[in-house]
C-alpha positions, 0 to 999 in steps of 0.5 A: 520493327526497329526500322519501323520505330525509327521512322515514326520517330522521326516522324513525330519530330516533323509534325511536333516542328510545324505544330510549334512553327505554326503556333509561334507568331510572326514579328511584324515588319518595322515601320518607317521612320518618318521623313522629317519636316522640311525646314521653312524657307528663310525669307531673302533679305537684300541690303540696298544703299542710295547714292544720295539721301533716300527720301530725295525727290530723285529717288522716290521711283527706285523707293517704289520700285523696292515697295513692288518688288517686296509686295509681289515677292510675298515674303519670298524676298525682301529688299531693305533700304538702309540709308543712302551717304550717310551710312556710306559715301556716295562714292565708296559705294560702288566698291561696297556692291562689288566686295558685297558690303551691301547687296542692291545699290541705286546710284547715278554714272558720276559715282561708278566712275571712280571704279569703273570710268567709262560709265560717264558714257551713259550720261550721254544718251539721247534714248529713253530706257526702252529704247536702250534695251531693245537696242542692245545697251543693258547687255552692253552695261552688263559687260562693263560691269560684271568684270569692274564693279561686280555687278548687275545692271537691273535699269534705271529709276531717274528719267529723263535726266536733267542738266541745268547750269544754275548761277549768281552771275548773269550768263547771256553768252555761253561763248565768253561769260563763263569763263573764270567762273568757278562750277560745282560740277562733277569731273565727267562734265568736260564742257567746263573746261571748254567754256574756260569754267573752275571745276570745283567737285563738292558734296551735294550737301555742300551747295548750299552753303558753298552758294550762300558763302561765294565758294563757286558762282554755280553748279550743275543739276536737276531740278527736282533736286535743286527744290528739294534743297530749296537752293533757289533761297541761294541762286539767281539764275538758271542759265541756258537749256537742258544739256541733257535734254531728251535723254535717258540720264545715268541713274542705275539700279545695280545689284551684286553680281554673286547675289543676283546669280544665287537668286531663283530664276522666279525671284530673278525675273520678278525683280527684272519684270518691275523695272521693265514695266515701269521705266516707260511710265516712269519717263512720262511722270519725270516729263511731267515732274520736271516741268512742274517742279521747274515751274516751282523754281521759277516762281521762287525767284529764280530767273530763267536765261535764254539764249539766242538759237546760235548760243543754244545750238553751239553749246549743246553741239559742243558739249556732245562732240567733248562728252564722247571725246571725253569717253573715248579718252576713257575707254576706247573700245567702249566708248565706240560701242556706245556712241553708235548705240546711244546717240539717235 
């Protein structure tokens, strides 16, 4: 009997359990904490400098090259031009780009090498952009650069290039009537030593006055510039061809190398994809530009001097041979790799 009781006992304790167990309610499980939003994406921005003043007739290609760029990166990317020499000197820009004072720098070959003297070289070039990239040259470029200036070499904005002797004296023989002559010129120009000229290395903004004041008799430079300065108000003539006719020309759209590799891929091929598909079209307007523009000059006053075949001949045979001895002098190595690239 009392081991009967016993087990109805704990029988009752058992079934009371799951009645109270049953009863009680279950706490629902706790809900996820939700992710949090994910932060917009800050728009890119890129600083970029010009070697000369920026709203110069030589630059407007590279000023559309930076409105293609910002439309088609839709906000993912912009570049901003802040000025060009008078926020830093044309010459000091180089360093700027490589310490990352500034992200972007359009310049010409003359203002790298300071930094960097083999870039002389690319005034030498009988080709046109494209055909420099398919032969190889911007892999070339990217080797010289990377290493002196940190830098990448994105194409060229300025072509074909132009090199006209422009004077106050009257040059009908390249052999013997310039020399004493004093040239603003820029140090790559080595010819002038061989035609006996004074080299006298001035500003750009300095022409002008240093024509109308008789500090130098000429100086070197393209047309389009030379009109954009209106310096035939100060010059006579311009004497002889286009040393650098037919050629690619030594204007450079860089960017620094450590911006260049934190950019996606998407940003990178967009950048490199606008200069591509303009540089041929580019070529045909300055073609055309130049010739017109070199028109205009004329028709303000300016006498052109032609030479016979012979004079012609011996100055541009004589310019190339010193401009690559002039490399060479430079860069050995390099020089011998571009020389076999960039001449036809």
């Amino acid at each position: 009997m009392r081991n009967k009781v016993v087990l109805i006992s704990v029988a009752l304790i058992l079934v009371f359990g799951l009645v109270i167990g049953g009863c009680a309610k279950t706490s629902p499980a706790p809900a996820p904490t939700p992710s949090p939003a994910p932060a917009p994406t800050e728009p890119i921005v890129l600083e970029s400098l010009t070697a000369v003043p920026s709203t110069d007739a030589s630059m407007g290609k590279y000023m559309e090259w930076i409105d293609i760029v910002n439309e088609r990166a839709a906000g993912k990317l912009t570049i901003e031009n802040l000025g060009g020499p008078e926020v830093i000197g044309m010459f000091d820009q180089a360093e700027a780009l490589r310490t990352g004072l500034i992200d972007v720098n359009a310049t010409y070959a003359p203002f790298i090498s300071p930094a960097c003297p083999i870039a002389d070289a690319m005034l030498f070039t009988e080709l046109k952009p494209s055909e420099e990239r398919e032969r190889g040259v911007y892999e070339v470029y990217d080797e010289i650069f990377e290493p002196t200036i940190n830098a990448k070499y994105l194409g060229q904005f300025f072509i074909p290039q132009e090199g006209y002797m422009w004077t106050n004296v009257r040059v009908e023989n390249p052999k013997t009537d310039f020399a004493g002559l004093k040239i603003r010129g820029l140090g790559q120009v080595t010819f002038m030593d061989e035609l006996g000229c004074k080299q006298i290395n001035v500003p750009l903004s300095e022409i002008y006055t240093g024509m109308e004041r008789g500090v130098f008799d000429g100086f070197t430079l393209n047309s389009s510039t030379f009109a954009d300065l209106k310096l035939w108000d100060v010059t006579k003539y311009c004497v002889g061809p286009n040393w650098m006719a037919g050629n690619g020309g030594s204007s450079a759209i860089l960017i620094n190398l450590d911006v260049w590799n934190n950019l996606p891929k998407e940003l990178q091929g967009l950048i490199q994809d606008v200069v591509i598909e303009k540089e041929d079209i580019w070529f045909e307007e300055w073609v055309k530009t130049n010739a017109e523009t070199m028109q205009l000059c004329l028709d303000q006053g300016v006498e052109q001097i032609d030479w016979s075949e012979e004079h012609t001949e011996w100055y541009l045979e004589t310019i190339t041979e010193l401009n690559w001895e002039f490399a060479r002098g430079k860069d050995p190595h390099y020089a011998e790799i571009l020389e076999s690239l960039l001449r036809k």
